[in-house]
The first five atom37 places (N, CA, C, CB, O) and aatype in JSON, in Angstrom:
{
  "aatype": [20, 20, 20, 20, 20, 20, 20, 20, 20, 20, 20, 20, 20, 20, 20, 20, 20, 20, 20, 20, 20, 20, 20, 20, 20, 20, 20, 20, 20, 20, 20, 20, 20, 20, 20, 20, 20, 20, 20, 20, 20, 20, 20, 20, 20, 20, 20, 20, 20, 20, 20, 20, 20, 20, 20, 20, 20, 20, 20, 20, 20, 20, 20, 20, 20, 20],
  "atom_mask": [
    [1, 1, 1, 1, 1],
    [1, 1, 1, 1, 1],
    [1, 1, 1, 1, 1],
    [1, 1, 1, 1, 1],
    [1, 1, 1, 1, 1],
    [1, 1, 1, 1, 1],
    [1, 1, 1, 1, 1],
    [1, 1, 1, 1, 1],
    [1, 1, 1, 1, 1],
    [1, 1, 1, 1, 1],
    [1, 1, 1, 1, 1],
    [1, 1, 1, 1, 1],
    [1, 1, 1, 1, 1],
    [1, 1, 1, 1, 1],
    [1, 1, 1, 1, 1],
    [1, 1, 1, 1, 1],
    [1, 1, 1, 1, 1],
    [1, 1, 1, 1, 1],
    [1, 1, 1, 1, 1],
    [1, 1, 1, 1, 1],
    [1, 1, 1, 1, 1],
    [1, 1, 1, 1, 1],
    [1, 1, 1, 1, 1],
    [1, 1, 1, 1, 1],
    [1, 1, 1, 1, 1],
    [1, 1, 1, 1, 1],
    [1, 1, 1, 1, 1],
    [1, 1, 1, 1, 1],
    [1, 1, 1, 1, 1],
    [1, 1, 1, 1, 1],
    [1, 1, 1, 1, 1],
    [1, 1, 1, 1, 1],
    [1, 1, 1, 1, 1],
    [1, 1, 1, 1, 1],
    [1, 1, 1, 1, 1],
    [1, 1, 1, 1, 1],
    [1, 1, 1, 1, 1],
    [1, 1, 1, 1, 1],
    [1, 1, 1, 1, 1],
    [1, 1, 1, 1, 1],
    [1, 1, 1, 1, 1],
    [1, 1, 1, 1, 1],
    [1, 1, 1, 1, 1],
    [1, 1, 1, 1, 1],
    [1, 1, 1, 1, 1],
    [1, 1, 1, 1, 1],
    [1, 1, 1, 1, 1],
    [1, 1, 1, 1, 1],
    [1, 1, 1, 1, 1],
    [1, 1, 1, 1, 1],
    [1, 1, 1, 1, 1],
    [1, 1, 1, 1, 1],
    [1, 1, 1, 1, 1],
    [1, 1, 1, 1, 1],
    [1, 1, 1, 1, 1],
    [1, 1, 1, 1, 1],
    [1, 1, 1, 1, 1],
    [1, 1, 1, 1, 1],
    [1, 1, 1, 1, 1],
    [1, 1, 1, 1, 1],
    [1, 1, 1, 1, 1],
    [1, 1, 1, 1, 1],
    [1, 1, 1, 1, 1],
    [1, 1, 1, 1, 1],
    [1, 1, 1, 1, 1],
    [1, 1, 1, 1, 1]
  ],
  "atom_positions": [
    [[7.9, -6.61, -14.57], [6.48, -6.81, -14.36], [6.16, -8.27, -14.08], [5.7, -6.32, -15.56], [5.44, -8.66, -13.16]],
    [[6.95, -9.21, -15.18], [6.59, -10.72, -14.85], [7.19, -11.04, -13.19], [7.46, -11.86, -16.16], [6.58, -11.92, -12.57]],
    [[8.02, -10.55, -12.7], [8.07, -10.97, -11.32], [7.53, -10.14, -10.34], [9.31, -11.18, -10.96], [7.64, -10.48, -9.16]],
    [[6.82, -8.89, -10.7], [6.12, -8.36, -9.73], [4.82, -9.4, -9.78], [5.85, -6.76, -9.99], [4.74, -9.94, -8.67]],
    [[4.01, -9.77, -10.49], [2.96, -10.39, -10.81], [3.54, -12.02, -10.46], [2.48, -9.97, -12.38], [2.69, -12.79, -10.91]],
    [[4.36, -12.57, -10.01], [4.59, -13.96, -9.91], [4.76, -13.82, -8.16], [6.06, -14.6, -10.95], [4.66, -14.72, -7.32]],
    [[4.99, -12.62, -7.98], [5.13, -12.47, -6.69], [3.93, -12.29, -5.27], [5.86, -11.45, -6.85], [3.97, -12.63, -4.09]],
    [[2.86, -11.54, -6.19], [1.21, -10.98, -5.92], [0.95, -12.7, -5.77], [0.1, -9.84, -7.6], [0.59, -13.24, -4.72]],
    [[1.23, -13.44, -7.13], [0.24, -14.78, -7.22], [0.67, -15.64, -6.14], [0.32, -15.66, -8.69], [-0.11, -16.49, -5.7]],
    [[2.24, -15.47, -5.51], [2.43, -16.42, -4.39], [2.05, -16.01, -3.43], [3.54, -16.83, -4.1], [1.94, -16.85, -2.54]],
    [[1.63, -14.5, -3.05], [1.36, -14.16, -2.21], [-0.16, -14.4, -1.85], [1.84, -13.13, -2.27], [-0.44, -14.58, -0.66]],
    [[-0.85, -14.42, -2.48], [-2.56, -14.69, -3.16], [-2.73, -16.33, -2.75], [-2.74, -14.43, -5.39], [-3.89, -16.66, -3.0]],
    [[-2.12, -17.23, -2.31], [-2.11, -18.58, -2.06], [-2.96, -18.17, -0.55], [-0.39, -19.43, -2.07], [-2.56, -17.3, 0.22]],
    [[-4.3, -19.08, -0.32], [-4.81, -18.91, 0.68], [-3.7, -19.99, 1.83], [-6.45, -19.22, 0.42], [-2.98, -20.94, 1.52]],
    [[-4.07, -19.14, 3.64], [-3.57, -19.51, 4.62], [-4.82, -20.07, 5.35], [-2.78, -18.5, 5.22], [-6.0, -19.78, 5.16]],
    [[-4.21, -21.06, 6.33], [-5.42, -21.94, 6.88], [-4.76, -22.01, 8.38], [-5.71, -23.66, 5.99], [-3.74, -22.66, 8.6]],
    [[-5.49, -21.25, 9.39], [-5.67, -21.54, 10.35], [-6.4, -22.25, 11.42], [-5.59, -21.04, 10.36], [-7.17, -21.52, 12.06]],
    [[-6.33, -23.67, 11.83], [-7.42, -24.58, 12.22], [-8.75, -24.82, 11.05], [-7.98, -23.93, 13.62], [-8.5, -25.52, 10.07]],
    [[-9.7, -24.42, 11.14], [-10.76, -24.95, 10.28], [-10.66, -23.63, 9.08], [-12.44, -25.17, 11.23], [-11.14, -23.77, 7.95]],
    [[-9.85, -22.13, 9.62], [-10.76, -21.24, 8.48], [-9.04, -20.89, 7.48], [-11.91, -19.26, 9.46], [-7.84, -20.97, 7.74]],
    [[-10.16, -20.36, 5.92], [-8.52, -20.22, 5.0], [-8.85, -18.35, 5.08], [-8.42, -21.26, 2.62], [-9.88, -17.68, 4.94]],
    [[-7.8, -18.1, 5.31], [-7.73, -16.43, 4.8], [-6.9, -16.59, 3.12], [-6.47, -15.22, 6.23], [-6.24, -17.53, 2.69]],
    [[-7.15, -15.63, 2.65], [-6.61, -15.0, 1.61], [-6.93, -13.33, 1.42], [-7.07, -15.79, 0.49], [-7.86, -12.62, 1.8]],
    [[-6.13, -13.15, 0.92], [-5.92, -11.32, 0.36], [-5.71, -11.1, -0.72], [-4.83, -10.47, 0.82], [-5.32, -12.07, -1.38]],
    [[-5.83, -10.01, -1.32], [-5.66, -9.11, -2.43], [-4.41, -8.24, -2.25], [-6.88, -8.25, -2.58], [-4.26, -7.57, -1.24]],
    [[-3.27, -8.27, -3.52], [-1.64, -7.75, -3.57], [-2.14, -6.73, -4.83], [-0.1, -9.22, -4.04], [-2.82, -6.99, -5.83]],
    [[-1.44, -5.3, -4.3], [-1.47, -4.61, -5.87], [0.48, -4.03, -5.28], [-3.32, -2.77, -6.28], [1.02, -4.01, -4.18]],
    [[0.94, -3.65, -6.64], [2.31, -3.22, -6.2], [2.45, -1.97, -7.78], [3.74, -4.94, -6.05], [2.32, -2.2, -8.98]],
    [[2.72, -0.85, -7.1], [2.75, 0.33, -8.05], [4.25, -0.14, -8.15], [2.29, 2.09, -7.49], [4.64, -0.95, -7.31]],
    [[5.24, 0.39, -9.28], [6.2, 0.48, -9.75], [6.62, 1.37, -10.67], [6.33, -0.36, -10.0], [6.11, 1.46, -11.78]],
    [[7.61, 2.12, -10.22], [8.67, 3.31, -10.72], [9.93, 2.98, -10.67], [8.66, 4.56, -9.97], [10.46, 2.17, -9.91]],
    [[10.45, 3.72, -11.57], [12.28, 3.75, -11.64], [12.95, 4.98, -11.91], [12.91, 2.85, -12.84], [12.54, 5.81, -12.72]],
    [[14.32, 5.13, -10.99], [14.61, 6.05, -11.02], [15.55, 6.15, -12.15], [14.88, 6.33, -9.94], [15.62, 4.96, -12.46]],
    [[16.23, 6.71, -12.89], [16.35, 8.45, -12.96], [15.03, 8.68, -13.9], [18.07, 9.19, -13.83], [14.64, 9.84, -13.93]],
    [[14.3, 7.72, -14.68], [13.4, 7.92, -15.74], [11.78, 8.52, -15.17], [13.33, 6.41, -16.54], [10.93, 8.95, -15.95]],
    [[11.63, 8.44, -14.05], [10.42, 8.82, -13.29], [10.8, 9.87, -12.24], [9.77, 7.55, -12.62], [10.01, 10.61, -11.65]],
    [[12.11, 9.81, -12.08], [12.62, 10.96, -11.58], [13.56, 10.94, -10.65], [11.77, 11.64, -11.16], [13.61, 9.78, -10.24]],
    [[14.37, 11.64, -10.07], [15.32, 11.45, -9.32], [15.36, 11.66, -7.91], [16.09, 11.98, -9.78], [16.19, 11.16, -7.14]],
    [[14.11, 12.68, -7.52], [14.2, 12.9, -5.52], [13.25, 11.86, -5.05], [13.5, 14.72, -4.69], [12.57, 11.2, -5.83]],
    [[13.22, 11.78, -4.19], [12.68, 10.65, -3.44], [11.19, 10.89, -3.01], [13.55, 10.38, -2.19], [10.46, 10.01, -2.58]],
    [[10.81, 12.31, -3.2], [9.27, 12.96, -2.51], [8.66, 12.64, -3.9], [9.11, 14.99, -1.88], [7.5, 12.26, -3.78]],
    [[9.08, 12.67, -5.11], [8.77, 12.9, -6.31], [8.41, 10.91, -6.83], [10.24, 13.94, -7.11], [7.41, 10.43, -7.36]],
    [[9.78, 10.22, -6.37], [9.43, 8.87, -6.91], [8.37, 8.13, -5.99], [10.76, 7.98, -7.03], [7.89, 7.04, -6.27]],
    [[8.0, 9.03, -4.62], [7.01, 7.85, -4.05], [5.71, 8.45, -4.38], [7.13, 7.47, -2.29], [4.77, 7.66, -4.49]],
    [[5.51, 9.5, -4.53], [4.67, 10.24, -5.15], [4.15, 9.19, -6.78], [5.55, 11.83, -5.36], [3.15, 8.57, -7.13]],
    [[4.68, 9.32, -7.01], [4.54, 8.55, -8.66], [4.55, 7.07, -8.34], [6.02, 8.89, -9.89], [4.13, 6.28, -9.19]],
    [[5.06, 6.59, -7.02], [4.59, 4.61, -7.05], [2.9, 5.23, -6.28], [6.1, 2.93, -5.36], [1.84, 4.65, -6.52]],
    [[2.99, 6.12, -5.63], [1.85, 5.94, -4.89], [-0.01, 6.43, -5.75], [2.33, 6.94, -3.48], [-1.16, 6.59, -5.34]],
    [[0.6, 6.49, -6.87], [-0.51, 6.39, -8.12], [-0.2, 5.67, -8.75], [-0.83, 7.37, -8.97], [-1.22, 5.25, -9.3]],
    [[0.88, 5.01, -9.21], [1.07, 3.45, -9.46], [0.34, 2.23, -8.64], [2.51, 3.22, -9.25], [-0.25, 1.26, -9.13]],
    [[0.49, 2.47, -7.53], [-0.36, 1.68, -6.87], [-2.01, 1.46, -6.6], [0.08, 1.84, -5.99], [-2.74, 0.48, -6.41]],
    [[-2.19, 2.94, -6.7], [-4.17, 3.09, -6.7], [-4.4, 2.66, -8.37], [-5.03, 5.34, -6.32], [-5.56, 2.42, -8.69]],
    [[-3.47, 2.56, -9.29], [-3.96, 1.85, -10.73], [-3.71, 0.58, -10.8], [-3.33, 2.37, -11.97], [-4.32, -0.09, -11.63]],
    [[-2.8, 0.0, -9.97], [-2.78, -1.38, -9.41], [-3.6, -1.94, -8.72], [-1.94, -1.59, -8.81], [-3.78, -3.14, -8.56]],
    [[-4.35, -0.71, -8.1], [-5.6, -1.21, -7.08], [-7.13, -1.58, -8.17], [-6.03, 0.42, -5.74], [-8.1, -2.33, -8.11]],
    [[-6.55, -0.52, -9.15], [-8.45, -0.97, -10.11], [-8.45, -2.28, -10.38], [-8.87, -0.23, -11.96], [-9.39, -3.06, -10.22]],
    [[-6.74, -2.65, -11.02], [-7.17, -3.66, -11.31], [-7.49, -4.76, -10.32], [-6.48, -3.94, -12.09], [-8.51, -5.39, -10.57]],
    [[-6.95, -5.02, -9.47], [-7.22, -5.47, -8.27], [-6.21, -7.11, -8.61], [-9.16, -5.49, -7.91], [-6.65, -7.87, -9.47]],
    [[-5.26, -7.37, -8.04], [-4.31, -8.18, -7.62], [-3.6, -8.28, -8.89], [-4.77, -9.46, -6.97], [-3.74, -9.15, -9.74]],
    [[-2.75, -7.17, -8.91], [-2.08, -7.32, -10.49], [-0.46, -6.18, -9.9], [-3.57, -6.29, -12.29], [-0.48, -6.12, -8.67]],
    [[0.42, -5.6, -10.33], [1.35, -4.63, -10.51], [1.16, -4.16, -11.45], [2.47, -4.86, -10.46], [0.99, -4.86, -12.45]],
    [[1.1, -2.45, -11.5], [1.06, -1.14, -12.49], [2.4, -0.88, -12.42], [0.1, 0.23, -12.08], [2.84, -0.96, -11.27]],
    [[3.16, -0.6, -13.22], [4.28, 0.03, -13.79], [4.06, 1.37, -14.63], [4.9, -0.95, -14.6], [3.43, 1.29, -15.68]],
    [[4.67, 2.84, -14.11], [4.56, 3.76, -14.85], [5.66, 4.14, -15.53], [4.11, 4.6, -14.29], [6.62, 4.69, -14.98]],
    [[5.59, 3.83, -16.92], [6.49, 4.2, -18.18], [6.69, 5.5, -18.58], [6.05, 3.64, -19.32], [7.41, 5.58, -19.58]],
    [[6.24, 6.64, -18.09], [6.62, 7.45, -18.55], [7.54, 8.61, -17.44], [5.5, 7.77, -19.23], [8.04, 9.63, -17.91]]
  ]
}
């Protein structure tokens, strides 16, 4: 988690093109396999509601533990 979240914050560093800065918002769902499950329809399934709870919080990584 500490390097998903160290990763969002470097990414979160505003960019400056001529006069204007952009910046964005990073969320990153996170699963592991065999403990979240083992087929592949099933583990993106489970980052991809990892990620909309990464989204509430808004520029953070959700990890699902169970």
């Amino acid at each position: 988690m500490q390097l998903a979240n160290n990763f969002i914050n470097d990414l979160m560093q505003p960019i400056t093109a001529g006069n204007t800065k952009f910046s964005d918002t990073f969320s990153i769902g996170i699963v592991s396999a065999p403990k979240n499950g083992s087929e592949l329809e099933v583990l993106l399934n489970k980052a991809d509601i990892a990620m909309y709870e990464a989204k509430k919080r808004r520029n953070e990584a959700f990890l699902i533990s169970r």
